[in-house]
C-alpha positions in Angstrom: 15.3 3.9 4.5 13.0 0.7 5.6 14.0 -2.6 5.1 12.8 -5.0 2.5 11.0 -8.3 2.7 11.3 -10.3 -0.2 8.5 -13.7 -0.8 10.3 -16.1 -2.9 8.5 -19.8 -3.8 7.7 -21.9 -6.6 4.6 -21.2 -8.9 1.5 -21.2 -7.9 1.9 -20.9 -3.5 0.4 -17.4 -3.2 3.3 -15.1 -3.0 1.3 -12.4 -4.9 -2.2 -13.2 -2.6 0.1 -12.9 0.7 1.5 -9.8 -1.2 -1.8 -7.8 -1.6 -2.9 -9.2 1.7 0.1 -7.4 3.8 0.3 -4.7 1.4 -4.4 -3.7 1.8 -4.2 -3.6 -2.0 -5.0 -5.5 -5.7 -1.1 -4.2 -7.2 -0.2 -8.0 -7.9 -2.5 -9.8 -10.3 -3.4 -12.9 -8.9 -4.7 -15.7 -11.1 -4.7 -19.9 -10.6 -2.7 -20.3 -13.5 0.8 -20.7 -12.3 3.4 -18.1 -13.5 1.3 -15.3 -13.7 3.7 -13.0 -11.8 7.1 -12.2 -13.6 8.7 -9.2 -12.6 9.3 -8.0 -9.3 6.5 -5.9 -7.8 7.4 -3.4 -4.7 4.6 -2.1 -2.3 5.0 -1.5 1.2 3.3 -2.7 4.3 2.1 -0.3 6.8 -0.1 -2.5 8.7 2.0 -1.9 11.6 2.6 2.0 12.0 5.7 2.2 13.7 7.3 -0.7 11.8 6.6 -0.3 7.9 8.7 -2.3 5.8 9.4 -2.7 1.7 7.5 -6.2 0.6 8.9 -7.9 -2.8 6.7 -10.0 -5.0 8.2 -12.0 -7.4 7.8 -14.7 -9.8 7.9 -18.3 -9.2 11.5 -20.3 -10.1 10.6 -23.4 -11.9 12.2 -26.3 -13.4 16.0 -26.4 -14.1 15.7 -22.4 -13.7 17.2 -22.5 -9.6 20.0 -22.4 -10.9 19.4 -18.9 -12.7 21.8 -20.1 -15.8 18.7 -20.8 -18.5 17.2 -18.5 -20.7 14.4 -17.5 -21.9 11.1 -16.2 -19.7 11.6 -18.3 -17.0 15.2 -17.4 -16.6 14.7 -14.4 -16.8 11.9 -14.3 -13.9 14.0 -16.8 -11.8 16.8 -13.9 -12.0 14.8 -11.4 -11.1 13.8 -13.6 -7.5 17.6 -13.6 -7.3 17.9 -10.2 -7.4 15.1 -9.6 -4.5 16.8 -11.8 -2.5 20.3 -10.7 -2.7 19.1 -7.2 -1.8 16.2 -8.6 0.7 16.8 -7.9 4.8 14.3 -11.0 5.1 13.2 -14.0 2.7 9.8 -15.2 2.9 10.3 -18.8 1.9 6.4 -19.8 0.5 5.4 -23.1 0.4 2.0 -24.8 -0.1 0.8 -26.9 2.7 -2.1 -29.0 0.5 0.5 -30.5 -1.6 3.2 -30.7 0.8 7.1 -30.4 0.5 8.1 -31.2 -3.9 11.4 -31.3 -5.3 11.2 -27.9 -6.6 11.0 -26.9 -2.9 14.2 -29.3 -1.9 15.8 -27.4 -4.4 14.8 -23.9 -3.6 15.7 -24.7 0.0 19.5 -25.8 -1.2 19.3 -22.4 -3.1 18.3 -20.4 -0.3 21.3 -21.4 1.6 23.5 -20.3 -0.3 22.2 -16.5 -0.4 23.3 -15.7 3.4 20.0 -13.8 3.6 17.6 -14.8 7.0 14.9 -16.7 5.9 11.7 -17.7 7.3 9.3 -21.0 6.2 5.7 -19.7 5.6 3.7 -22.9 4.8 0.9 -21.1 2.5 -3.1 -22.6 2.6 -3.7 -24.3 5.4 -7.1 -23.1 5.4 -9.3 -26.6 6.0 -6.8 -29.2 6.5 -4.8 -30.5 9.6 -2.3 -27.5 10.2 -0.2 -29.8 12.3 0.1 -32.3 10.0 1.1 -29.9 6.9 3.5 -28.5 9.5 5.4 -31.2 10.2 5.8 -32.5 6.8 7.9 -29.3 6.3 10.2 -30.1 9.3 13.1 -31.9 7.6 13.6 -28.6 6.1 15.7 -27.6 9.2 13.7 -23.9 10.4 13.7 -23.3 13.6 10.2 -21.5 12.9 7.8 -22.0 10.7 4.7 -20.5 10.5 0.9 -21.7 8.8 -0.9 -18.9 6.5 -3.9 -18.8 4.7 -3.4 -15.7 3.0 -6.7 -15.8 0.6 -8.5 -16.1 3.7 -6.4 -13.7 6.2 -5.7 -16.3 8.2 -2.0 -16.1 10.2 -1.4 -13.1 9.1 -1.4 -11.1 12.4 1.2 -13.7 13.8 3.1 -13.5 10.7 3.1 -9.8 11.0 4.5 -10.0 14.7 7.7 -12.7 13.6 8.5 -10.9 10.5 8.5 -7.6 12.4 10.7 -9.0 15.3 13.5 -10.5 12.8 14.0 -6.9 10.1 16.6 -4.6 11.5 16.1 -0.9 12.8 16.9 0.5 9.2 17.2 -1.1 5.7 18.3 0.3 2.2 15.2 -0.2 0.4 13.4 2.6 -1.6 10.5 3.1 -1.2 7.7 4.1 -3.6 7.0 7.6 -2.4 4.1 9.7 -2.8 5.8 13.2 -4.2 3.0 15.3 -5.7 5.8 16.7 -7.9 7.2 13.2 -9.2 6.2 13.1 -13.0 4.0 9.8 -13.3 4.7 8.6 -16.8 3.0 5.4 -18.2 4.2 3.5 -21.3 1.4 2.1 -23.1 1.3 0.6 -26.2 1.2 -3.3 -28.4 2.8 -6.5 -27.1 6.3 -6.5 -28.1 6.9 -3.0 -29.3 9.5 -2.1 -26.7 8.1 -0.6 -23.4 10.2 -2.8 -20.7 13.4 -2.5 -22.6 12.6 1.1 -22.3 12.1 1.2 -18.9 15.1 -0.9 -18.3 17.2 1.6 -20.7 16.3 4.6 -18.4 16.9 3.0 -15.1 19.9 1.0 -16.3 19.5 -2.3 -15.0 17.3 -4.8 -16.2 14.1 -4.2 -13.8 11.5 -5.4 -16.4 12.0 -8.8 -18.0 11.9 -7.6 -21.6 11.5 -10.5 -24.4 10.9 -11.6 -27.7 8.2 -12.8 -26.7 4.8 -10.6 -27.1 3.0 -10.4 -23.5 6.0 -10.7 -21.7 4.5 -8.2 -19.2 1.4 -9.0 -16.8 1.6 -6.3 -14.3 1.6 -2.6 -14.4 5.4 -2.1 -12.6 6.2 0.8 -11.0 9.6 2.7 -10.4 11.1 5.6 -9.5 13.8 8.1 -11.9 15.5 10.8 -11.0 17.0 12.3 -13.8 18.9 15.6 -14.1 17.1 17.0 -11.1 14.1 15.8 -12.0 11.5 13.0 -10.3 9.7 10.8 -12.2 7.6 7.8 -11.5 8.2 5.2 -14.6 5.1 2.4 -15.1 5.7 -0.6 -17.8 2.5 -2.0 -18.5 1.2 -5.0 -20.3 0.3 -5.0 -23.8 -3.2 -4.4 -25.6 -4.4 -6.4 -28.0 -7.6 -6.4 -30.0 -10.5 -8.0 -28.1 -11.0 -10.5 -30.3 -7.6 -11.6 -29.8 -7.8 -11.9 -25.7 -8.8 -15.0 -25.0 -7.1 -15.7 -21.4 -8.4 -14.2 -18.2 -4.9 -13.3 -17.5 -4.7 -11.0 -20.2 -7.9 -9.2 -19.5 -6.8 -8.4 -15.9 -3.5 -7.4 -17.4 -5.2 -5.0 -19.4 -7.5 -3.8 -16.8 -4.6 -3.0 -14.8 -3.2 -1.0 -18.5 -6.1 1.1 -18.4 -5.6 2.1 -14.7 -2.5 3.0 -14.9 -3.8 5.8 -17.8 -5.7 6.9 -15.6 -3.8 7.1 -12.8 -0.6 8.6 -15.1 -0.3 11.9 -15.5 1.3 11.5 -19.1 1.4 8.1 -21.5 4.3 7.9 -24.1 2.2 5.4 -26.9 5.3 3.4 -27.9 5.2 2.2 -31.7 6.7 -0.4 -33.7 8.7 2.1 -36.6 8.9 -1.1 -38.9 5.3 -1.8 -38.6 3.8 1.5 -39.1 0.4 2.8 -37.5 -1.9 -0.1 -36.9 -5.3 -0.2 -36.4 -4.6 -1.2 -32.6 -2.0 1.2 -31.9 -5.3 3.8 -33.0 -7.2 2.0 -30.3 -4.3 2.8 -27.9 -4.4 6.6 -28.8 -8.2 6.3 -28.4 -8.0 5.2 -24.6 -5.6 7.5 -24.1 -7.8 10.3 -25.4 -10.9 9.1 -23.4 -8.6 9.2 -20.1 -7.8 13.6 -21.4 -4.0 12.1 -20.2 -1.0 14.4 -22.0 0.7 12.1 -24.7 3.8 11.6 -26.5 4.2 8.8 -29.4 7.5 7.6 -29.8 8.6 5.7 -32.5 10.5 2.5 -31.6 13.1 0.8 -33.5 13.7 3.7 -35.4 17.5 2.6 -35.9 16.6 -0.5 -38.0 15.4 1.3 -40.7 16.6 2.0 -44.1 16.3 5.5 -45.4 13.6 4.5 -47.8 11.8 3.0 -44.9 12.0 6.0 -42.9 10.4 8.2 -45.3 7.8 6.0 -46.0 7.0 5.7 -42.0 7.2 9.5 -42.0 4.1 9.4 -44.7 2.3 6.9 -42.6 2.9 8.8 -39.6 1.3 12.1 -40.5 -1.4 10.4 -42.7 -2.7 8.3 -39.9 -2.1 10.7 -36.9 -3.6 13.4 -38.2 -6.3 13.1 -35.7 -4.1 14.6 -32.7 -1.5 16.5 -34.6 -1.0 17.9 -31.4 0.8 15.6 -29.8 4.6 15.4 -30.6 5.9 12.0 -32.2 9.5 11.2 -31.3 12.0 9.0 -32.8 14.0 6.3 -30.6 15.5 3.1 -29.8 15.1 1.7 -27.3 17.2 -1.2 -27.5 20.6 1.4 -28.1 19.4 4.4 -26.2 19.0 7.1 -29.2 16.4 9.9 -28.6 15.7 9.3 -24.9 17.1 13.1 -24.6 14.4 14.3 -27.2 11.6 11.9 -25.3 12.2 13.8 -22.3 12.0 17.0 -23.6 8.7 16.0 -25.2 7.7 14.6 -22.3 8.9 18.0 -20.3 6.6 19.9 -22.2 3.5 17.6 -22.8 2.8 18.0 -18.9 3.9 21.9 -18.7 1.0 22.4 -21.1 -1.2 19.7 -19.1 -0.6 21.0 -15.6 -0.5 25.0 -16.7 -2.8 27.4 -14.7 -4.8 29.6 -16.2 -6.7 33.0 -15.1 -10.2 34.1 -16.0 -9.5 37.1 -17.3 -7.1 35.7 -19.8 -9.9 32.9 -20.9 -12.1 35.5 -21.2 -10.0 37.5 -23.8 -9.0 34.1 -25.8 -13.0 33.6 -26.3 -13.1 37.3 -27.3 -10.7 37.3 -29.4 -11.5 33.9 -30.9 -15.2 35.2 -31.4 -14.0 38.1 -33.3 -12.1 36.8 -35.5 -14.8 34.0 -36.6 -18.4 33.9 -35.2 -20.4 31.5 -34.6 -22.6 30.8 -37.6 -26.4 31.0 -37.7 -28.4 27.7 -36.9 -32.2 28.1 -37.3 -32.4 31.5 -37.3 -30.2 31.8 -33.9 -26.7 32.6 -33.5 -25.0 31.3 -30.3 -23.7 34.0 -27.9 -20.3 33.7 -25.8 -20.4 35.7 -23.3 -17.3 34.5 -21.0 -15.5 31.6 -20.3 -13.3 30.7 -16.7 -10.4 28.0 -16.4 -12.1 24.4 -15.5 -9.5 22.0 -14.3 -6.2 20.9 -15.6 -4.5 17.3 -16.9 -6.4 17.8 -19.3 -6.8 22.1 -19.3 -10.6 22.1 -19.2 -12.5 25.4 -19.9 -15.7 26.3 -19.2 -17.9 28.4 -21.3 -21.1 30.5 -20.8 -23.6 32.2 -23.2 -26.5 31.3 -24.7 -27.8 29.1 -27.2 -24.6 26.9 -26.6 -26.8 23.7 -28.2 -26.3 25.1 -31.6 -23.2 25.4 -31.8 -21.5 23.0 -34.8 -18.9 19.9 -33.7 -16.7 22.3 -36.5 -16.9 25.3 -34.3 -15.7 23.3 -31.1 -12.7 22.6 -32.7 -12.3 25.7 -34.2 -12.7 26.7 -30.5 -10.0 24.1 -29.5 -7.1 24.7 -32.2 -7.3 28.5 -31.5 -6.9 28.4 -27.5 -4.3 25.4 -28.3 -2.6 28.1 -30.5 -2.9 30.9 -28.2 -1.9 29.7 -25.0 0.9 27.1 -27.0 0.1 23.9 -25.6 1.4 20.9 -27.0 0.9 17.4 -26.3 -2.1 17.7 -24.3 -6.0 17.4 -25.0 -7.7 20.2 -24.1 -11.7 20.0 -22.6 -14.8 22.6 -23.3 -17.6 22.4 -21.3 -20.8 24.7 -22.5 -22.6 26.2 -20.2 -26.1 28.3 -20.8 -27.4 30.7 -19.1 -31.1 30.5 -18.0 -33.9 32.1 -18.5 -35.0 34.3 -15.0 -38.4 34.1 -16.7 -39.0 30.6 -18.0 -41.4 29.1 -15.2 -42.9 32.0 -13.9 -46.6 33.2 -15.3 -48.0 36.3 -15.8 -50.5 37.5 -13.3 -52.6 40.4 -14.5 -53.8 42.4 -11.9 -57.9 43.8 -11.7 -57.1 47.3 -14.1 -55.1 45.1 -16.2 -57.9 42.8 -16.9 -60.1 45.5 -16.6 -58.2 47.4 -19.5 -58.1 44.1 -21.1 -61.6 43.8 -21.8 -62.1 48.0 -22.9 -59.4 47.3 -25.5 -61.7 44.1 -26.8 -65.0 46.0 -26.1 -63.7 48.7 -28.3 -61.9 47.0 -31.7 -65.5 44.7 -31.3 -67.2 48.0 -32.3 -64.8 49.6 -34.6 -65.2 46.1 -36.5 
């Protein structure tokens, strides 16, 4: 196991810019607004080989909130920096040298103490001002080192490197985020405030994701790692999408920017749904980036337990009225809040990426098409009749075939899916899109000319020569 660094600090230092710059990566959204980071964020730094550690980003601890007892969001994100540093091997104590030591800091510094964790002062942009100076106003502090950082600017970092390397032990008990091609990467995607962290934090069983009342809790797309009867899985919570109209903060649109790559980057996305709210018109946007992505897909229905029995039955209507667009995909009922259902989300889940990730073999395309032509042919566009002569497996996540014949142009949008809902029959998949790509076959003629030779010409002009006389 490696050990784990934790960065702890106020709002607003540069914990998550100090975090993507020892990390070579964008995972932590970094914004001026203060607060933008609330959960914690794991990614590891591998900048030196033979030392890689587990680096920690977490929110800033404002206010009354060192002392962990409030509530509300920044309680809740000032427990979550408790929880990296009581599991931390090291505590990077960020501080910003352009405004110098505050009272938050006196009191972050009391807190610190306390933990029994090693801790090192990193005094954060010192980019373009007098370093000694910004370091000395951070001596009464008590560090025996200290070091100045400019980590939007890569500055200090190599030295940093070197000092945090020299103080982690030989071996930690951090996990780390591994790259297991057979780990199931599962994203949860849906509204603000229809459950997805308290899901998350239900199927790990501690509260890893800061789950509140309060719609946009989440920022970042969070990663973690499952293992559930036998199985690995890779978990994602991700922030909310809202109609554009409604995003106003820049935040927000990185937040959803970082949403829509972790679609893409999922293998399957469970579209979480408010069950007392119905189908919305955003929750169809959802679906629709979902589809665009070809990503395997499993709605479940949230809150499910609050509803009365007349209630259910008229979400059931709603459900199948306004999801009748990807029948395909199965919708489950849950809660996340109690932990009803997770067993059937699973199994849906199970099965959404057998069908997404299955392999198929030409010869067994080939027959579908057959059989499929047979039993419904194409019908006749201008005179011409599309011809399908084979078809061969394409790709999978989403299970793409490829089709040749000719005439492919004419073919209807209503034949396509014809197309689609019979191989989706055949071959039983379920919770998966599934791709055609048309190819036709050209014509070995189409730019070469004719050439007559001297007889043919010659016979050419007999044949004109003679109906000239008969006429």
């Amino acid at each position: 196991m490696l050990p784990l660094v934790a960065l702890v600090g106020r709002p607003n230092v540069g914990k998550s810019t100090l975090f993507n710059a020892l990390t070579r990566s964008r995972d932590a959204l970094v914004h001026d607004q203060p607060g933008v980071t609330r959960d914690r964020n794991y990614g590891v730094c591998r900048l030196e080989p033979e030392r890689p550690f587990v680096l920690v980003d977490t929110g800033g601890i404002a206010g009354e909130n060192t002392h962990l007892e409030t509530g509300g969001l920044a309680g809740a994100t000032a427990r979550q920096a408790r929880a990296a540093a009581d599991e931390a091997d090291l505590v990077l104590f960020i501080v910003d040298g352009r405004e110098g030591p505050t009272a938050l800091d006196d009191e972050l510094v009391q807190w610190l103490r306390k933990r029994d964790r090693p801790v090192l002062l990193v005094v954060n942009k010192t980019d373009g001002i007098d370093t000694r100076a910004a370091m000395a106003e951070f001596a009464r502090y008590g560090f025996s080192d200290a070091l100045p950082v400019s980590s939007a600017h890569r500055q200090g970092i190599d030295e940093l490197l070197a000092e945090v390397v020299g103080r982690l032990p030989a071996d930690g008990d951090a996990e780390v985020l591994d790259e297991d091609p057979e780990r199931m990467r599962v994203a949860f995607i849906g509204r603000p405030n229809v459950g997805k962290s308290t899901l998350v934090n239900r199927l790990v069983g501690e509260e890893r994701m800061i789950a509140s009342e309060v719609p946009g809790t989440t920022r970042d797309s969070i990663a973690v790692d499952l293992e559930r009867d036998g199985r690995k899985y890779r978990l994602v919570d991700t922030a909310g999408i809202r109609r554009k109209a409604r995003v106003e903060e820049a935040v927000e649109k990185f937040s959803i920017v970082k949403t829509l790559q972790a679609i893409e980057h999922c293998q399957i996305a469970v579209v979480l749904l408010d069950a007392s709210e119905g189908v919305t018109d955003q929750d169809a946007s959802v679906l629709g980036a979902v589809l665009d992505a070809g990503r395997a897909l499993v709605v479940a229905v949230n809150k499910w337990d609050g509803l009365t029995a007349y209630q259910r039955e008229q979400t059931e209507a709603l459900l199948s009225r306004k999801l009748v667009f990807m029948q395909w995909a199965e919708a489950v009922r849950i809660s996340a809040k109690h932990g009803s259902g997770l067993r059937e989300l699973f199994r849906a889940i199970h099965r959404a990426h057998a069908s997404a990730t299955r392999e198929f073999g030409t010869s067994e395309v080939t027959r579908a098409l057959e059989a499929a032509y047979a039993a419904s042919p194409p019908p006749t566009v201008r005179g011409h009749v599309a011809k399908l002569r084979f078809a061969h497996p394409g790709g999978s996540n989403p299970p793409t075939f490829v089709v040749h014949g000719t005439r492919l142009r004419t073919l209807s949008d209503s034949y396509r899916r014809y197309l689609e809902n019979f191989f989706r029959k055949r071959f039983k998949l379920v919770g998966t899109p599934v791709r055609f790509v048309f190819k036709e076959g050209e014509n070995p003629y189409k730019d070469r000319k004719n050439v007559l030779t001297e007889r043919q010409v010659e016979k050419k002009r007999r044949l004109i020569r003679h109906v000239k006389r008969k006429g």
